[in-house]
PLY file of the C-alpha trace (Angstrom):
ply
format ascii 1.0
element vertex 125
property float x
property float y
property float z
element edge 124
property int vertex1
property int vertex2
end_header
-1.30 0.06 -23.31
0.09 -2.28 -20.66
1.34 -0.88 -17.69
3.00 -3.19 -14.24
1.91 -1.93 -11.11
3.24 -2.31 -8.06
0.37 -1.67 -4.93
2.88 -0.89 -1.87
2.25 -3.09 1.01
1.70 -1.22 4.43
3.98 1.90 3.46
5.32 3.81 6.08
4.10 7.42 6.57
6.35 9.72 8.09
5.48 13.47 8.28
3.05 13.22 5.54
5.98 11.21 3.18
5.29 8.03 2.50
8.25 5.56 1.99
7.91 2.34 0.01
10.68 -0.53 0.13
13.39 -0.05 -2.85
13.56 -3.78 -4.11
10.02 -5.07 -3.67
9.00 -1.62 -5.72
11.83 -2.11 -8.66
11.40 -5.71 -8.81
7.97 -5.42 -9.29
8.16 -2.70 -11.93
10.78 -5.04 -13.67
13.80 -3.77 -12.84
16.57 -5.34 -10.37
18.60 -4.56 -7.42
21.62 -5.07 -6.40
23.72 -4.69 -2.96
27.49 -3.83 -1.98
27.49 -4.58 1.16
31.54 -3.06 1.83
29.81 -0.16 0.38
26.74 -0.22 1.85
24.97 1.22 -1.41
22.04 -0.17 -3.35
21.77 0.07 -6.99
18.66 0.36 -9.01
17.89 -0.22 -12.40
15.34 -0.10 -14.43
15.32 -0.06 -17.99
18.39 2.33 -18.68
17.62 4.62 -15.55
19.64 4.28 -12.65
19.14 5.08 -8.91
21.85 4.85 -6.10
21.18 4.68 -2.92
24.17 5.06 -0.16
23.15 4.02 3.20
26.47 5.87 4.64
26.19 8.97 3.58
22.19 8.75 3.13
22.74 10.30 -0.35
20.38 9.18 -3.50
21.36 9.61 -7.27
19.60 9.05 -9.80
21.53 8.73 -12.93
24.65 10.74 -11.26
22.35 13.67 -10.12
21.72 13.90 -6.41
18.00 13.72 -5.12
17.66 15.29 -1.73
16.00 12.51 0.46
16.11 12.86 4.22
13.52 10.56 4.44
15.61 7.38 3.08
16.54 4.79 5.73
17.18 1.00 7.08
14.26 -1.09 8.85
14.86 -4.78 9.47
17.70 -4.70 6.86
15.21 -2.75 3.93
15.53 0.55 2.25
12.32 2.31 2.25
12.74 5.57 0.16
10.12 8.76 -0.34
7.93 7.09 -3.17
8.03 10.26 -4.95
12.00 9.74 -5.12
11.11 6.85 -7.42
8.93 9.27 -9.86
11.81 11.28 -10.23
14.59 8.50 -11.28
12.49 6.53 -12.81
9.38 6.98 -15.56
6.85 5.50 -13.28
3.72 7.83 -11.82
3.01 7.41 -8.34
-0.41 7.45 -6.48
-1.65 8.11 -3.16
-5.09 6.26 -2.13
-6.13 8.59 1.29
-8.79 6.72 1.71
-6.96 3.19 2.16
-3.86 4.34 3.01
-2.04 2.96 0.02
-0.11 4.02 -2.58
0.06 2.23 -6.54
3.04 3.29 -8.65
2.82 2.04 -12.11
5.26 1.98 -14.94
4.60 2.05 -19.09
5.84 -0.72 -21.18
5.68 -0.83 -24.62
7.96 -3.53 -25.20
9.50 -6.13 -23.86
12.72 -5.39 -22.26
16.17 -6.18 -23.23
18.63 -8.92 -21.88
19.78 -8.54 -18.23
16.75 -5.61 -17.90
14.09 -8.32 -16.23
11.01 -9.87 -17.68
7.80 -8.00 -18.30
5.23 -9.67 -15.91
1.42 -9.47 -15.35
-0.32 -6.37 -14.18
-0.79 -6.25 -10.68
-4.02 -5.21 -9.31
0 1
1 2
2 3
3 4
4 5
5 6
6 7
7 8
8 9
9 10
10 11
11 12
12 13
13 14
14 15
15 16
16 17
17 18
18 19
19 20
20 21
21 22
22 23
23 24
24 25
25 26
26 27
27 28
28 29
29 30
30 31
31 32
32 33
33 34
34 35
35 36
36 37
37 38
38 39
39 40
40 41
41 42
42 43
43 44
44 45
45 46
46 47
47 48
48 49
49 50
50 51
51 52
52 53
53 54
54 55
55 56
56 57
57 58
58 59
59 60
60 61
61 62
62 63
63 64
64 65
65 66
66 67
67 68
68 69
69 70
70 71
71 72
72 73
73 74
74 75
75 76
76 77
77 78
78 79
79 80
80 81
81 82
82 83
83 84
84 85
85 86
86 87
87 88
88 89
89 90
90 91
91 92
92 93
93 94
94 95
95 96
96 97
97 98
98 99
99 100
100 101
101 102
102 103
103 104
104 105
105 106
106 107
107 108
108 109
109 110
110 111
111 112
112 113
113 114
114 115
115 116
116 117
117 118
118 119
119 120
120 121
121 122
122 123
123 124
């Protein structure tokens, strides 16, 4: 089984949540991002899940279901989002290293994905 794994850089920790940046995370877990800035809204795709972020309203969908997230905001012109908000729109598991203060999110593949879906890439250790 191959899985891509994306090992979260710094995260912020905020009340015991800890928020990872939107596009590094996707893009490393093979999916792509994309950015209306009249809209200010950030959309998410990986495989055929979506996730919507709207930096207005602070609202998050995942496939047209709102995810309560009142940890979701802007630093330095970057979304970080709850990691666990990921889990839920996307099939990926999310872990939390105490220890090291890290966190590794990892997503399945089985095959390689289709056209305009990104290219599977190494495992990331």
């Amino acid at each position: 089984m191959t899985f891509l794994r994306y090992d979260a850089p710094e995260p912020i920790v905020k009340s015991g949540r800890a928020l990872v940046q939107l596009r590094q995370a996707v893009e490393k877990l093979g999916g792509r991002v994309s950015w209306n800035h009249r809209l200010k809204r950030a959309t998410a795709v990986i495989g055929s899940r979506k996730l919507v972020a709207n930096m207005r309203s602070l609202a998050l969908k995942a496939d047209g279901e709102l995810l309560p997230s009142l940890r979701m905001r802007l630093v330095n012109g970057r979304i970080w989002l709850e990691a666990r908000k990921l889990a839920q729109a996307f099939p990926v598991r999310v872990k939390w290293n105490s220890a090291e203060r890290s966190i590794r999110i990892e997503r399945r593949i089985s095959e390689a994905p289709k056209a305009g879906q990104g290219s599977p890439r190494k495992p990331l250790s």
